[in-house]
C-alpha positions as CSV (number, residue, x, y, z in Angstrom):
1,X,5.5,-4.1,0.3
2,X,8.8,-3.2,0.9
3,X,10.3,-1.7,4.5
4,X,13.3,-0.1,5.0
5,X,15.6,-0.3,7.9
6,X,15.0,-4.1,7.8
7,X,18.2,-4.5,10.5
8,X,16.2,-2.6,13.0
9,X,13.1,-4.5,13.9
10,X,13.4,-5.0,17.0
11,X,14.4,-1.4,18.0
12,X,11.5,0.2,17.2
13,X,8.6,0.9,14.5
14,X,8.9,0.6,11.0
15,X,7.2,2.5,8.0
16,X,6.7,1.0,4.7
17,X,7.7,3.0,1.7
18,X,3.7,3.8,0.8
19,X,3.1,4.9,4.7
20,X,6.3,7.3,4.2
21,X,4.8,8.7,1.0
22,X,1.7,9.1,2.0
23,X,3.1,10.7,5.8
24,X,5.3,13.2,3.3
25,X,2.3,14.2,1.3
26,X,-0.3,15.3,4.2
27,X,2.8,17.1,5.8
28,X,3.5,19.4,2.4
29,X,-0.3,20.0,2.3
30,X,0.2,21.1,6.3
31,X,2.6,23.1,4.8
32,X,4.6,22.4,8.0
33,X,8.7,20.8,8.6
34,X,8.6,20.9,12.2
35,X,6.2,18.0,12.3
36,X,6.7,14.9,13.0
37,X,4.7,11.3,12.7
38,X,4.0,10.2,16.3
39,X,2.7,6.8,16.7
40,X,1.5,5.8,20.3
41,X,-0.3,3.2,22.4
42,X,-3.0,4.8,24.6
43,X,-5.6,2.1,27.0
44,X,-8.8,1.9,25.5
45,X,-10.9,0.2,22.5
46,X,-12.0,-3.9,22.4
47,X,-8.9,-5.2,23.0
48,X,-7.5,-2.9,25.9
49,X,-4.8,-0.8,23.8
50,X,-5.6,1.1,20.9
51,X,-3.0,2.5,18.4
52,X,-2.5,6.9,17.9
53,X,-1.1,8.2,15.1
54,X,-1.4,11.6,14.5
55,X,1.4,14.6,13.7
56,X,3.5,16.2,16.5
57,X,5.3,18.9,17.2
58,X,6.3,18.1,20.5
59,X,9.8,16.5,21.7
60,X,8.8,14.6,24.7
61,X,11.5,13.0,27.0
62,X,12.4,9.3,26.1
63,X,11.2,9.9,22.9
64,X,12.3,7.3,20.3
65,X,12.8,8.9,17.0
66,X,13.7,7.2,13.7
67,X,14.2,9.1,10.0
68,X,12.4,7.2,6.9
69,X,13.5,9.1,4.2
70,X,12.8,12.4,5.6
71,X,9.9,11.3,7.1
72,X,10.0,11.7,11.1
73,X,8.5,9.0,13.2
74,X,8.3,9.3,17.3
75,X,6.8,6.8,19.5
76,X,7.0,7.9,23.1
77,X,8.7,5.7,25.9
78,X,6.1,4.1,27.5
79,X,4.9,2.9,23.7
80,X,7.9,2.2,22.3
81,X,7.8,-1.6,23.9
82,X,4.4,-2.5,22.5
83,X,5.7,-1.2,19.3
84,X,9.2,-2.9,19.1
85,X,9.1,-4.3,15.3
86,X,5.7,-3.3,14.5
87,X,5.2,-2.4,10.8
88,X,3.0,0.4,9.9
89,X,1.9,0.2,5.9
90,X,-0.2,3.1,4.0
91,X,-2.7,1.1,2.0
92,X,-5.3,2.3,-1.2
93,X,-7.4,-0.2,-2.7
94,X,-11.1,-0.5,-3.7
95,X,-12.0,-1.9,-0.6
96,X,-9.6,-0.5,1.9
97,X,-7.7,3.2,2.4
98,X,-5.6,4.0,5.4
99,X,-2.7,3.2,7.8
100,X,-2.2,-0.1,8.9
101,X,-0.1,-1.8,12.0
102,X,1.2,-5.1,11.3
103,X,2.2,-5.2,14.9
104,X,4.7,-8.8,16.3
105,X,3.8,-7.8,20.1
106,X,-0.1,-8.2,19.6
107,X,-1.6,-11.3,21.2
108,X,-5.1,-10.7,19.6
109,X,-7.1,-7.6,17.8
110,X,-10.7,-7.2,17.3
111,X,-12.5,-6.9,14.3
112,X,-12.3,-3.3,13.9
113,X,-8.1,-3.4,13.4
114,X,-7.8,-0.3,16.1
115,X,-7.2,-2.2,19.6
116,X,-5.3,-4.7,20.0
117,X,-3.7,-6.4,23.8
């Protein structure tokens, strides 16, 4: 796994390279360049907080953007400190497809990988 903007971590999320490839190749089948990767923390699930990630095309104020490789990540202000240095990875095996959060600020998770507090 490799993640670029390594000098960063603590100033916001981070996107593997498989995450960004993957992010690039559902936005060219949206056939849309205004979009952009928003990542959010919203209360709810086991845990208490649950991770969002879905595509935006909304600039919201406070946003925190960051470019990986063309790829346009925003995490929203009131997010953004639950997500300091968090990691998110695109993986594709037999046993597992999807995103995933490797996330520092996370004091436990349940068994489903969506919540976290």
């Amino acid at each position: 796994m490799t993640v670029q903007d390594e000098t960063t971590v603590e100033s916001g999320i981070l996107l593997t390279d498989a995450a960004a490839a993957k992010v690039k190749g559902l936005l060219e089948q949206e056939g849309r360049e205004d979009l952009a990767l928003r990542v959010a923390v919203q209360p709810g699930g086991c845990s208490g907080l649950r991770y969002q990630l879905f595509f935006d095309e909304r600039s919201l104020d406070g946003d925190v953007v960051k470019d990986f490789g063309g790829v346009k990540v925003v995490t929203d202000r009131m997010s953004a400190p639950y997500l300091g240095g968090a990691t998110v990875d695109f993986v594709d095996t037999i046993e597992k497809q999807g995103f995933t959060i490797d996330n520092p600020n996370a004091t436990g998770s349940c068994a489903c990988g969506d919540s976290f507090s």
